[in-house]
Structures are given as structure tokens and as C-alpha cells.
Phi, psi and omega in degrees: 000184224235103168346172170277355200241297190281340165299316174290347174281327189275353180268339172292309164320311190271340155309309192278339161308267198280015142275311187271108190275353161296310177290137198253185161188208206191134164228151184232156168246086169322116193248271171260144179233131152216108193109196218260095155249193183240038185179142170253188191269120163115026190237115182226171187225149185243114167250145178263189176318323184283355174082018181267155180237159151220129166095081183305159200265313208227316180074013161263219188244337158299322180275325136354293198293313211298311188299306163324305205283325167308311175280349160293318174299312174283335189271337164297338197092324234237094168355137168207168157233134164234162210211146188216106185204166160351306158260020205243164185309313204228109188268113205282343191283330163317307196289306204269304225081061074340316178065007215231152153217169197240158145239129207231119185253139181237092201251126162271118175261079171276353158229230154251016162286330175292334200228348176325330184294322209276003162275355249239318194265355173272350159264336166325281182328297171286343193280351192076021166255160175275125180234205186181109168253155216223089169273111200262089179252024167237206186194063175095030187059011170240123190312161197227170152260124209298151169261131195256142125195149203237143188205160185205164198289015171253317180228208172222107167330301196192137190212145170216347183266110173354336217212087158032237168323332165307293204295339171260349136333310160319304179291322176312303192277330169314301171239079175256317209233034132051068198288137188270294162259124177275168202218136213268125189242173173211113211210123178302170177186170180301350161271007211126184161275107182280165119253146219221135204238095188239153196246113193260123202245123157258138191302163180267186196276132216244144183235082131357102173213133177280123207078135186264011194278181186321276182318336169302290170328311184290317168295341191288312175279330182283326172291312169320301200302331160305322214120327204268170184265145164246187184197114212238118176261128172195128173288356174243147188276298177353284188295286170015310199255005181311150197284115150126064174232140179301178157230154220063045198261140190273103209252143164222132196238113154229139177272174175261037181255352177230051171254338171280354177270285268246340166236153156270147191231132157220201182283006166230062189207159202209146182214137169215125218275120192225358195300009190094314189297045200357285164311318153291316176315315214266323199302292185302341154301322195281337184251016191258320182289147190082345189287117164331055173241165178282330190199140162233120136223196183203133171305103205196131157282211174272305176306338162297327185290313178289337159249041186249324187270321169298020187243121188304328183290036167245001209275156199081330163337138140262128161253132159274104199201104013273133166329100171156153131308159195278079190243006145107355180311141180240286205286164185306297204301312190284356157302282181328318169308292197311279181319307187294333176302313208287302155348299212275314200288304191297338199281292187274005191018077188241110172342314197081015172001196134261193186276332182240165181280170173303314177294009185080345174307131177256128196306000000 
């Protein structure tokens, strides 16, 4: 799937697609992956007409065929799938060193019919909710121009796809088998066999940091670039207002007797405690237990850390303290590394190796 960063450019894109009704494109899709690729399935590119892209798949020579074959779709009208293995023209494994193969549905938006789904997942997103969305694009093994629908545990969003019975088939099976990564199902209907590419659409992940110090300043832009939304917390309005801050970056001043009202907290959020401050860390630690989150840490060495875990109003806490992976880190930026890291691993629930085992095997 498509980063948290590259979903808002591409959702940003299809927004600006489907105001302007002069304009045309192609969005391609990774529908299946098998074996080692440089992309999973639900992973898309938007090409326009001028053959400029956004949110590139490979930057290689698959994505070359792909951007071609996208501009054959607009000027034809007409769905496709292509599929790049071993026996197709253009050998991903040749091409990449992957060894993997892919099938890529290439849907031409020639109009504002095409793109009507993309305000429905651009309010999910801002609002922070969790949906799944269900692309239904082949028929009988032959590309459709695809049927859409987005649902979330209350409703049903946004629905274009044709067939009942599909459709609630559809949600039965998302949650039966409770999908993590997406995945391409092949499920009869009243037209056929279908196939159908659903998807679990999650808020992006909002990062919280607390304390204005060096390593903050430094975390603050490495988390935008990531994706994620931040937010920089201080109880003094002052520093808030310091010179080197991103900008439009979002600051809220709270002490921490005002911090679970002043934000919203979920399971895709994140806080990291950096103020200098002993006594201010564990006070802001203190309003934190129990709060719906992915991550806590806090900034320390060791004897600060030990007596942050020895103080009984923390007990229950899971803390991550000291904040970071062991990557040898000093300076505010490579701590900000250390940290966005140890984050990315728990978020995705990866220990945080390395990639190979001591015998060199790769994971």
C-alpha cells in the first residue's frame, strides 16, 4: 500500500483531478504481488495525460511499461491489467533483481464520475476514521472499469458496486478474516467471477512530542516526512512561538493537568516526553496512563529513566524509555532518527533488527 504521506498526495491529486473536468489520467494499481517485489498490492500511481506522475511505483523500467501502457488507457478509454512475470514482455525479475511478480490494473479517469469515491476516503482520513474500502475490477478474469465501495462499522460510505449480494459478501468476508494487508479476493456475483481488491484504510498516524528541546525540533520534520500529523506540546507559550519550528506546524500549550482534553487520543498516536524536565516528564507521563495509544516514550539517560520507573504514580504505564533504537546515536538529529525509528518498528510490529540474521540470511 501506499505510505501515509503518499496517500495524502495521491488523495490530494484526485481531489484536484475530479474539480477539473477538462482533465484526464490513468490511476494504476497494484492488485497482486508474489515473491519479492519493490511494492505490495493496494500500492498506486497516478499518471496524467502529459505522462507526469505522482506518487512513483519503482522509478525503473516496470514503471516505464506502466506509464506507457497508462497513456494508451486515456487515449483508448479502456481498462487493463497487466501482469509482469517470468513470461510477459518485461521480466520483473530481470528488470528489478526481485524475482517477484506483479498485476497492475490501469483505470483511465476521464471524468468526474470516475473519481466521485475520493471525497468519501478524504473524509475518513480527515476525520480520523477507520474504513475498508472494496475495488471491484475484473469480471471472469477480464478488466471492468472498476466498482467501488467504502464502509466503516456504521455504514456504508460510498457504494458503486452493482450486485447486492457481492457487496455484502464482501464486508462478511473483510470481517471474517480481519484483513491487515491488502488483498485480492475472487468471489462469484451476479456477473461472474469476480475479482475484488480490499483494502483496510487506517488514520494516519499522529505524533505528539512534547518539550521544545533540540531533539524535538529535530523530530518534528523527520515525522512530517513520514507522514505523520504532529503536534509540539509546551506549557510555556514562548518557546511555542521559537524561530526553526516547521512550519505550519501544529503547537498546543498545556500543562499536563490540561493534556488529555487538549488533544484527541487513539490507537494511532503517539507521544514522545523530551522536556528537560524530570518532574514535568513523569507529571506528563502521569496523565497518559491508560490513554488509547501505540507508543509512549520518554527522553533519558539512565539514571533519569530509573527514576522515572521507580516512581509508583507510573506503575501501569508501558513506557519506552529510553526512547529510541540502539543505533549509537548523540547529536538532536541522530536521537530524532533513533526514536522515529523505534516508532515505525512498533507501529508495524517489528522488533528493529537488522534485515539479516548473523549467517546473512535475509529476512
Amino acid at each position: 500500500m501506499n505510505s501515509a504521506r503518499e496517500l495524502s498526495t495521491l488523495i490530494e491529486a484526485l481531489r484536484k483531478l475530479h474539480d477539473d473536468a477538462s482533465s484526464k489520467a490513468a490511476l494504476t494499481t497494484l492488485t497482486r504481488t508474489r515473491g519479492s517485489t519493490f511494492r505490495r498490492a493496494g500500492t498506486r500511481m497516478l499518471v496524467h495525460s502529459d505522462g507526469s506522475v505522482v506518487c512513483e511505483l519503482s522509478g525503473g523500467c516496470p514503471q516505464r511499461d506502466i506509464v506507457a501502457r497508462a497513456l494508451e488507457a486515456i487515449d483508448n478509454g479502456a481498462p487493463r491489467l497487466v501482469s509482469y512475470n517470468g513470461d510477459s514482455g518485461l521480466d520483473v525479475l530481470m528488470e528489478m533483481g526481485c524475482g517477484g511478480e506483479l498485476e497492475v490494473l490501469i483505470e483511465p479517469l476521464l471524468g468526474r464520475r470516475d473519481t466521485d469515491f475520493i471525497d468519501v476516503l478524504a473524509h475518513c482520513l480527515d476525520r480520523r476514521l477507520h474504513a475498508h474500502v472494496a475495488t471491484l475490477f475484473a469480471i471472469d478474469g477480464k478488466a471492468v472499469m472498476p466498482q467501488r465501495q467504502i464502509w466503516n462499522a456504521n455504514s456504508i460510505l460510498h457504494a458503486s458496486i452493482n450486485d447486492p449480494s457481492l457487496a455484502q459478501a464482501i464486508i462478511a468476508q473483510t470481517a471474517a478474516n480481519t484483513l491487515q494487508r491488502a488483498t485480492t479476493l475472487r468471489l462469484p456475483s451476479t456477473f461472474g467471477m469476480t475479482d475484488v481488491l480490499i483494502e483496510a484504510i487506517t488514520p494516519p498516524h499522529a505524533l505528539v512530542v512534547i518539550g521544545s528541546s533540540a531533539a524535538a525540533r529535530a523530530l518534528l520534520p523527520l515525522a512530517r516526512a513520514l507522514g505523520w500529523q504532529t503536534t509540539l506540546v509546551d506549557q510555556d507559550p514562548a518557546r511555542l512561538r521559537s524561530v526553526g519550528l516547521p512550519a505550519e506546524l501544529n503547537t498546543v500549550c498545556a500543562t499536563p493537568a490540561q493534556l488529555r482534553t487538549s488533544l484527541p487520543w487513539d490507537e494511532h498516536s503517539s507521544v514522545v516526553v523530551m522536556t528537560h524536565n524530570l518532574e514535568h516528564d513523569i507529571a506528563y507521563l502521569r496523565e497518559l496512563i491508560g490513554a488509547p495509544m501505540a507508543y509512549i516514550g520518554a527522553l533519558g539517560s539512565r539514571e533519569r529513566v530509573a527514576r522515572m520507573r521507580s516512581d509508583p504514580s507510573l506503575n501501569g504505564l508501558h513506557l519506552h524509555a529510553p526512547a529510541g533504537l540502539d543505533i549509537g546515536s548523540e547529536t538532536p538529529e541522530e536521537i530524532a532518527l533513533a526514536i522515529a525509528a523505534e516508532i515505525m518498528a512498533v507501529i508495524n510490529r517489528r522488533h528493529g533488527g537488522s534485515l539479516r540474521d548473523n549467517d546473512g540470511t535475509i529476512h
